[in-house]
C-alpha positions in Angstrom: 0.0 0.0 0.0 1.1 3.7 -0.7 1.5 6.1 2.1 2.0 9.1 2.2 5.5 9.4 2.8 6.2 7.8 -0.5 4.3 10.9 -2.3 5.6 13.3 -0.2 9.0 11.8 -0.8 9.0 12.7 -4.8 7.0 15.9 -4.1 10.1 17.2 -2.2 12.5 16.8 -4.9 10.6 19.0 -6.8 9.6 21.3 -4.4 11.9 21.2 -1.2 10.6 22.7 1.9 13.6 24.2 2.9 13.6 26.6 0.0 9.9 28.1 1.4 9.9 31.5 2.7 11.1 31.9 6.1 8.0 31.8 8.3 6.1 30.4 5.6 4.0 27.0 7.0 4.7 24.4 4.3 4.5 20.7 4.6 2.9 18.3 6.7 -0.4 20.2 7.4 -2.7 17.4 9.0 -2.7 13.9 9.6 0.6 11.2 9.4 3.6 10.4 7.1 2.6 6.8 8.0 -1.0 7.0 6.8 -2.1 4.7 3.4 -3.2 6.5 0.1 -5.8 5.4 -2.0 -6.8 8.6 -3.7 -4.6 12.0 -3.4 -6.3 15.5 -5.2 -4.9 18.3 -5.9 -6.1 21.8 -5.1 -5.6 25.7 -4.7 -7.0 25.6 -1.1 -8.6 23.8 1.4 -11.7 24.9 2.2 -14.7 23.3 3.5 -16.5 22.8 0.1 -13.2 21.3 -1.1 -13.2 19.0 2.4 -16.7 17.8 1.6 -15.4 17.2 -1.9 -12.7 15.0 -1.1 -15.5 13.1 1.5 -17.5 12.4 -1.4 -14.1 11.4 -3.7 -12.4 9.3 -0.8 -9.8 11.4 -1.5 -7.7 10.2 1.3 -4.6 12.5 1.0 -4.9 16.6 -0.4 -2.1 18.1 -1.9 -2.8 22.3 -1.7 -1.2 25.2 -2.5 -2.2 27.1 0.3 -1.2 26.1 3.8 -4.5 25.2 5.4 -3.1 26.2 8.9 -1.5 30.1 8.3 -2.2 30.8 11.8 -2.3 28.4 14.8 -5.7 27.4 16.2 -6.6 28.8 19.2 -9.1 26.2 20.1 -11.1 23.2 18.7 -14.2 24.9 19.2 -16.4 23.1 16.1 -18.9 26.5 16.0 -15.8 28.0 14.4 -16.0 27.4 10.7 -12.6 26.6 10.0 -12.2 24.5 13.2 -15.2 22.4 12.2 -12.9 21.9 8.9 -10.5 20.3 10.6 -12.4 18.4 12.4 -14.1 17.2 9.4 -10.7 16.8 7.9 -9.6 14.7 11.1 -13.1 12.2 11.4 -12.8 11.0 7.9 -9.4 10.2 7.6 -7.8 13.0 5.2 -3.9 13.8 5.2 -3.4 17.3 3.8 0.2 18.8 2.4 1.0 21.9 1.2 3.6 23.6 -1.1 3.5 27.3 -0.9 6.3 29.6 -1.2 8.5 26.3 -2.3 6.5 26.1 -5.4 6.9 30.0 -6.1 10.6 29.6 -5.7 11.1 26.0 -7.1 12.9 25.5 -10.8 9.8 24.8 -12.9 7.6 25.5 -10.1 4.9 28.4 -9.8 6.7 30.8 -11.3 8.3 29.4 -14.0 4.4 28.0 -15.0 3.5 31.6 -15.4 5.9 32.9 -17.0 5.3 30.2 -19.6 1.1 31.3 -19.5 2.3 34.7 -20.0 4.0 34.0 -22.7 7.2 35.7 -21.5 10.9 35.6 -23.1 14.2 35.7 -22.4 13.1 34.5 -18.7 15.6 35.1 -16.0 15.0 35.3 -11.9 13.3 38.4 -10.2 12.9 39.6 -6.8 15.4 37.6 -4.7 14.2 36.0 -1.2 16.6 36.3 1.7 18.2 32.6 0.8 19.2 34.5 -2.5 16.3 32.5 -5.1 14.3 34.2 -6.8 10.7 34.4 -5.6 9.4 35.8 -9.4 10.5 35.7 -13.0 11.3 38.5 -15.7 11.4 38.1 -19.5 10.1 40.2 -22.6 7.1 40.3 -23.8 6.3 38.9 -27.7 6.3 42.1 -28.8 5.9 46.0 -27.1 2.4 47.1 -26.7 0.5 49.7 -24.7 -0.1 49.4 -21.2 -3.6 49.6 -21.7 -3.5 46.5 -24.5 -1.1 44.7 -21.7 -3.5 44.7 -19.4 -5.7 42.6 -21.9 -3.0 40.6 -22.8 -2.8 39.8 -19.0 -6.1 38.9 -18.9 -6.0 36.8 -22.6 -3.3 35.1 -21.3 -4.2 33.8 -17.8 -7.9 33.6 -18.7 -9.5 35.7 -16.4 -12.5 37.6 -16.8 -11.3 40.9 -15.0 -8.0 42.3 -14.1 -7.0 45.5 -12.4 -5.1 48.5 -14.5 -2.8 50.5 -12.8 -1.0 53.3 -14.6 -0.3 57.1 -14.9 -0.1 56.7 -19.0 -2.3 54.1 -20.9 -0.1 54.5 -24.1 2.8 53.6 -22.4 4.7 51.0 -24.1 5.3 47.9 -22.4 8.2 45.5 -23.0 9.8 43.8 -20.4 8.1 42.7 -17.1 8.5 41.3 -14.1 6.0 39.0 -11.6 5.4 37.6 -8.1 2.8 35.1 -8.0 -0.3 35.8 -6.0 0.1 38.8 -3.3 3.3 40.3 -3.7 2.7 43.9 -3.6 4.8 44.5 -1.0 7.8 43.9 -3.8 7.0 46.4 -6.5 9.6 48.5 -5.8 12.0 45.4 -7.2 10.5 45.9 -10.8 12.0 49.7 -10.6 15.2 48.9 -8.9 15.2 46.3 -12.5 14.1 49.3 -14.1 11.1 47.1 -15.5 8.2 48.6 -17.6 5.3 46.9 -16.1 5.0 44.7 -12.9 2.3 41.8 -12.5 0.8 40.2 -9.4 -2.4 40.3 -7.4 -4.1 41.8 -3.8 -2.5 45.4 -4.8 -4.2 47.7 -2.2 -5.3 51.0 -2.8 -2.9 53.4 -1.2 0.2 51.1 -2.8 -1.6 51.8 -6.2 -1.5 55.4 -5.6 2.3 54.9 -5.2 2.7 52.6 -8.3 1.5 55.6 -10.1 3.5 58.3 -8.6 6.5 56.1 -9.6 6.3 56.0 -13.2 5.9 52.3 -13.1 2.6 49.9 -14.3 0.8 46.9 -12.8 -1.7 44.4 -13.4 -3.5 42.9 -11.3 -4.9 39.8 -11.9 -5.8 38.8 -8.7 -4.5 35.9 -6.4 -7.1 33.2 -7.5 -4.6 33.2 -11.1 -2.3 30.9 -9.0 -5.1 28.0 -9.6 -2.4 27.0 -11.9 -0.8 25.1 -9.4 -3.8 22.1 -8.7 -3.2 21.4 -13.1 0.4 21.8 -12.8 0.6 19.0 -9.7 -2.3 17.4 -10.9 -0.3 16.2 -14.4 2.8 15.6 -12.5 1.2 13.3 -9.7 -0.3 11.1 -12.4 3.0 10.8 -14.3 4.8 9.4 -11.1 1.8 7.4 -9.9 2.9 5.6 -13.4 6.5 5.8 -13.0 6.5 4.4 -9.3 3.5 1.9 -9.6 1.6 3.8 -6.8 -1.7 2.7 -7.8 -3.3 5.0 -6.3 -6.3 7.3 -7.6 -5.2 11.1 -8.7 -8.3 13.3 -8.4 -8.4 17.4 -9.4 -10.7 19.5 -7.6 -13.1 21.0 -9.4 -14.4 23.3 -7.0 -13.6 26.9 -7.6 -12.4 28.6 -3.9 -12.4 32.0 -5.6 -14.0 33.9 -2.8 -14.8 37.1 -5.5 -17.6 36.9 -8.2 -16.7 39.3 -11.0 -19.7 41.2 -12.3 -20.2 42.9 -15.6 
């Protein structure tokens, strides 16, 4: 029988824990190294619909992108929401893994994925984390276009139904870029110091945007639920290794959408 050690064993040559982000809570989320797989699926987050999901699967083993457990639990109190989660996570048996930060940072992880979506090149590392890898990637675009037309090209591209414009000059031209998957607004300043045209990533806040536009530079954002790239991406891989080391174990996607914003038009 496969357990979950065996998974977890090729998952970390791909995506080694000790490259996350320091502080970040990758890994071993809930439930045991020891415990047997019959059925692991992949997803962007575990949330409750995504629990009950994997109940009515028998997903036995969830692989996420985002940590389930950011912050510690104060108490086991089952009127909490995410508390009854894990509860319902615990009762029926579910082991649940995450790779955050260690698939942004990874070599053909996160953000190698989107550079490829965004059909960037001449790709080379941007925005460095304190262990000296890159958390993002920079390349060129196909061609130079208007900040206003890269903005649609953004959305094109990572097919999304709305992204954010952020610019002092819609005619701007637009050739090379650089990107942090999900929320990295805290790093734009990195795409000046590269002296970067535009700068793409998601959960910009408003006062920040004011200062993206005092600066000259432009942004898109997408928003953070773009990095449901990651549940395909892990998805593909985990079913070519389930092959390769005669798991024989079910690989399941989740096809619920945790995108906790509806756009309207």
């Amino acid at each position: 029988m496969t357990k979950v050690k065996d998974i977890v064993a090729r998952l970390r040559q791909d995506f080694p824990e000790n490259i996350a982000s320091q502080g970040d809570p990758v890994g071993m989320q809930i439930g045991s190294m020891k415990a047997d797989v019959t059925k692991v699926m992949t997803t962007l987050d575990v949330r409750p619909q995504v629990v009950e999901e994997a109940v009515e699967k028998g997903v036995d083993f969830i692989v996420s992108h985002h940590p389930v457990m950011f912050r510690p639990a104060q108490n086991l109190d089952f009127a909490n929401a995410q508390n009854a989660m894990y509860g319902n996570i615990i009762k029926n048996g579910i082991t649940v893994y995450s790779i955050h930060t260690n698939s942004d940072k990874a070599q053909d992880g996160s953000a190698d994925w989107q550079a490829e979506e965004l059909g960037l090149q001449d790709v080379e590392p941007f925005c460095l984390d304190d262990d000296g890898i890159a958390m993002g990637r920079k390349g060129k675009l196909p061609r130079t276009m208007t900040a206003y037309d890269f903005a649609y090209y953004v959305k094109e591209k990572m097919q999304i139904k709305m992204a954010r414009l952020i610019t002092a000059n819609n005619e701007k031209p637009i050739t090379s870029v650089g990107f942090i998957c999900g929320d990295g607004g805290k790093y734009w300043t990195r795409a000046l110091d590269d002296h970067l045209d535009a700068f793409i990533t998601g959960d910009v806040y408003y006062h920040v945007g004011h200062d993206m536009i005092s600066s000259g530079l432009t942004v898109v954002d997408p928003g953070h639920y773009t990095e449901k790239l990651f549940k395909y991406k892990v998805y593909d891989r985990l079913k070519k290794w389930n092959e390769e080391n005669n798991w024989n174990v079910g690989i399941e996607l989740s096809e619920v959408s945790t995108n906790p914003f509806q756009d309207l038009f």
